[in-house]
LOVEX-370648 format. One record per residue (C-alpha): residue in one letter; x negated, y negated, z negated. Coordinates in steps of 0.25 Angstrom, whole numbers, plus 5000, padded with zeros to 4 digits. Last residue first. Layout:
<sites>
aXYZ
...
</sites>
This chain:
<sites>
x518650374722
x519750424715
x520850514721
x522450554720
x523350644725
x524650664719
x525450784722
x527050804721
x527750914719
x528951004729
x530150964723
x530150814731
x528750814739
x527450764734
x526250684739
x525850574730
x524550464733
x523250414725
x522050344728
x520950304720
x519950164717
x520150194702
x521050094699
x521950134711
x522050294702
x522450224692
x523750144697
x524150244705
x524150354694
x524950254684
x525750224698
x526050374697
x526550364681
x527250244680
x528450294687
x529050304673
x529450454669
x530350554665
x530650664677
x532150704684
x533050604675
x532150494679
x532350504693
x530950544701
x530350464711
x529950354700
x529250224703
x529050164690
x527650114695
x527350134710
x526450274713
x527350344719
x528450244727
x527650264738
x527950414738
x529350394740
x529650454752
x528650584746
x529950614738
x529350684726
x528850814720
x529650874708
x528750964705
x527451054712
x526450984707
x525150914712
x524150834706
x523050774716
x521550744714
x520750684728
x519250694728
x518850594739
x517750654748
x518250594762
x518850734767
x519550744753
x518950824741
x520150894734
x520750894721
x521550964711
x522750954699
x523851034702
x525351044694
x526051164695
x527651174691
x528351324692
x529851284689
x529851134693
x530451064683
x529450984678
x528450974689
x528850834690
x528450814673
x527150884676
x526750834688
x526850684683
x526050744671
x524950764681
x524950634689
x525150534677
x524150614667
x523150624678
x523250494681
x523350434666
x522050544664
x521350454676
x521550324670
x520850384657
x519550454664
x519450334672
x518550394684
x517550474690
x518250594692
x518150764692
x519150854695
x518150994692
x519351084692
x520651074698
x522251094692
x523251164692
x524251184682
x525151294681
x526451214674
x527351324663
x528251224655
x528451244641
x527551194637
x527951054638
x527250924632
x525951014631
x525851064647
x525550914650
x524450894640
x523751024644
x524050974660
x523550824656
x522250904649
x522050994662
x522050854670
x520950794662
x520050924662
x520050924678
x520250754679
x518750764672
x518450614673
x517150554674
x517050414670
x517650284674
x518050174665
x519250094673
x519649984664
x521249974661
x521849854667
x522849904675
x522950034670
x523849964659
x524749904667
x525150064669
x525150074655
x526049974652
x527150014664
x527050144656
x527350104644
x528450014649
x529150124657
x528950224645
x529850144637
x530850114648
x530950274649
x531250244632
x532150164632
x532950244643
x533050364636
x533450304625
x534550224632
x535050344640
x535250444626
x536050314619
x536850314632
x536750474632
x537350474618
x538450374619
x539150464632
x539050584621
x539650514611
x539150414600
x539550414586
x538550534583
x537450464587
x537750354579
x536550324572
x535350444579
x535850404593
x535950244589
x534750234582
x534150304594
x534750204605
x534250084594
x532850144594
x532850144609
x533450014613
x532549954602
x531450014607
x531549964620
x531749834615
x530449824609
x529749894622
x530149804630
x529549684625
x528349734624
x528349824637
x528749684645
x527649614638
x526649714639
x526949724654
x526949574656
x525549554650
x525149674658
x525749584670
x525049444666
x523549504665
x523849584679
x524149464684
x522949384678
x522149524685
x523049504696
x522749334698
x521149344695
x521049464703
x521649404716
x520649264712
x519449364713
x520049424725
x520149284732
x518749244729
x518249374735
x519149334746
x518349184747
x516949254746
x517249364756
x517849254764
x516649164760
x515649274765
x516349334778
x516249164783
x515049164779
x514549294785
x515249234799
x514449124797
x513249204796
x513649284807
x513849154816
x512549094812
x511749224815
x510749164826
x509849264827
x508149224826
x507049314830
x505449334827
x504049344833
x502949304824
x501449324832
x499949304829
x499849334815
x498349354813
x498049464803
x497949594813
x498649534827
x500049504818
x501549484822
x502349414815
x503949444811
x505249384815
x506949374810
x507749254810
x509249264806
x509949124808
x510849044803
x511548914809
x511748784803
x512448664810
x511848534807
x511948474821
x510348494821
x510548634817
x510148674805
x509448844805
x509948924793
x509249074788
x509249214789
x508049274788
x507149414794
x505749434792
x504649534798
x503349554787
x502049524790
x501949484777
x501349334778
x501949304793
x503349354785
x503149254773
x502949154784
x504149164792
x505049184779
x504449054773
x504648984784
x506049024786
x506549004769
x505648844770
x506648824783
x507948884777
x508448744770
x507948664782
x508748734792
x507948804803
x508148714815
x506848634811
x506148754809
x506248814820
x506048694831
x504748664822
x504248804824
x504248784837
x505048824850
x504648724863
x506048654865
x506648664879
x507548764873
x508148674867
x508548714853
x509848754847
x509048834836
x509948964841
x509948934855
x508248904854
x508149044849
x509049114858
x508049064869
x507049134864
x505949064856
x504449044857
x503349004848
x502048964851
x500948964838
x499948984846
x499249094837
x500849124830
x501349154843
x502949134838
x504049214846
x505449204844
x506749284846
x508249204847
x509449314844
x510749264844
x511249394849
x511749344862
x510749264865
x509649364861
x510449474870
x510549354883
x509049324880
x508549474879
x509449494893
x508549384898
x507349434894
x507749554899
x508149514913
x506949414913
x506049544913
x506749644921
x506849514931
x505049494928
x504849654930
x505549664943
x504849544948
x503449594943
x503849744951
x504049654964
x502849584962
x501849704959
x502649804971
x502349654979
x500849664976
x500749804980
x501349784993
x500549684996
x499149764991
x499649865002
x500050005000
</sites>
């Protein structure tokens, strides 16, 4: 081939090179543009410095000015300028790579922020090269803000929510004793009077008297229990959680003992799991124990072969969930929402004594602890409740 040819193989492969070239440098421009990404260059044996053109975008500079450290440091705010120097020098001493965020003053006044990031190169002892980047993150600091003084302004908005339940709470258990106070008296009049009545003049009344006399005690005394459990439930309110490790196996074969005492005459099979184990308040968690297993109790009451479970399982997420299941009275899963409300009963007085207290009792402690709790039950075929801790 001929030294022509080989010479214009040579330029040809130049061309190719120098467009591969200025495409790249101009596709590194576009990215640091649209990243907000200036990069710089300081020859520290000339002292020349160079900057990209992002650079001069971001200090709103003409890019007709020559960069200096002059041009930097007179866009750097004044209050940050001592903090930026010392950063650049303490980084030339260690050798160390640095990263800061700090203000830059425009000459409008506006404030921006940036993140600055650079390191120097050494030939042996002898700096010769720092090479570094700045970001515009003005919008993201703003938006930081903005997240900062809502998180400031809800937190603010929680503490004043608190402030007004917990002075609500304050005025509500005052209500509650005072309604239980003042009720109770008369209460016991009605009762004590109604008794005086049956023991006095029993014999004087008739058989339609009797019942009435019969109604009002019983009545005085269902209102009794009503006011002692609305008590107790305001109670849980402001009892202190103390956790500890709670043995619900042992403490649910003592409410079973317990329970089997008040009639022995009933044959129950209990069942119940071994190794149920609980970090927890050992005393909220007897009341849901006591609540959940005497409730099978009492609605197992007039069913011939009656069994009560205790047990747990492991769900796919790792929760342990407990239940208590018996095979009574069940209930009407239409209503299940009504479950866990205070004086909500599914069941009429006549049919099974209670309050209603007893499963928002359960609700009530087990939403202390961070838990959940739910029924599932059919009417003359049991009911179960489910209920786990964190």
């Amino acid at each position: 081939r001929s030294l022509v040819q080989f010479t214009m193989q040579d330029i040809t492969l130049r061309k190719r090179t120098e467009a591969a070239l200025q495409e790249s440098e101009a596709r590194l421009k576009e990215a640091q543009r649209m990243a907000r990404v200036g990069n710089w260059k300081r020859d520290l044996t000339t002292e020349e410095l160079t900057w990209s053109d992002e650079i001069f975008r971001i200090f709103e500079v003409d890019p007709s000015v020559k960069p200096s450290y002059k041009a930097f440091i007179t866009r750097v705010h004044p209050e940050d300028r001592t903090l930026v120097t010392s950063t650049y020098q303490h980084s030339v001493d260690t050798r160390e790579p640095y990263e800061r965020v700090h203000r830059l003053l425009m000459p409008d006044g506006r404030v921006k922020h940036v993140r600055v990031a650079g390191f120097t190169e050494f030939d042996g002892d002898l700096a010769v090269r720092s090479v570094g980047t700045v970001q515009d993150i003005t919008e993201v600091h703003t938006a930081e803000e903005a997240l900062k003084r809502l998180n400031e302004e809800l937190e603010q908005r929680v503490a004043e929510r608190t402030r007004e339940m917990s002075v609500l709470n304050r005025e509500l258990e005052a209500f509650a004793y005072s309604v239980s106070h003042d009720l109770r008296t008369p209460l016991r009049s009605i009762d004590g009077y109604a008794s005086l009545l049956e023991e006095e003049c029993g014999v004087l009344l008739n058989d339609d008297g009797k019942a009435y006399v019969n109604r009002i005690r019983t009545s005085s005394r269902r209102m009794g229990r009503l006011i002692s459990d609305l008590l107790a439930l305001a109670h849980l309110n402001r009892a202190e959680l103390r956790y500890e490790p709670v043995d619900l196996t042992r403490l649910a074969h003592a409410i079973a003992r317990e329970l089997a005492s008040t009639d022995p005459a009933r044959t129950v099979q209990w069942r119940i799991d071994e190794g149920m184990q609980v970090w927890a308040d050992a005393g909220l968690l007897g009341v849901v124990l006591q609540n959940l297993l005497g409730n099978a109790w009492k609605y197992t009451g007039q069913t011939a072969s009656a069994v009560i479970s205790f047990s747990h399982t492991t769900l796919d997420d790792g929760t342990v969930e407990f239940c208590v299941r018996d095979n009574g009275a069940g209930f009407d899963m239409a209503y299940a929402e009504q479950l866990f409300e205070p004086f909500k009963r599914l069941h009429a007085h006549h049919e099974f004594e209670g309050s209603g207290v007893g499963l928002a009792t359960v609700h009530r402690v087990i939403e202390r602890h961070g838990g959940r709790v739910r029924g599932e039950g059919s009417v003359g075929r049991g009911a179960a409740f489910y209920f786990s801790l964190p």
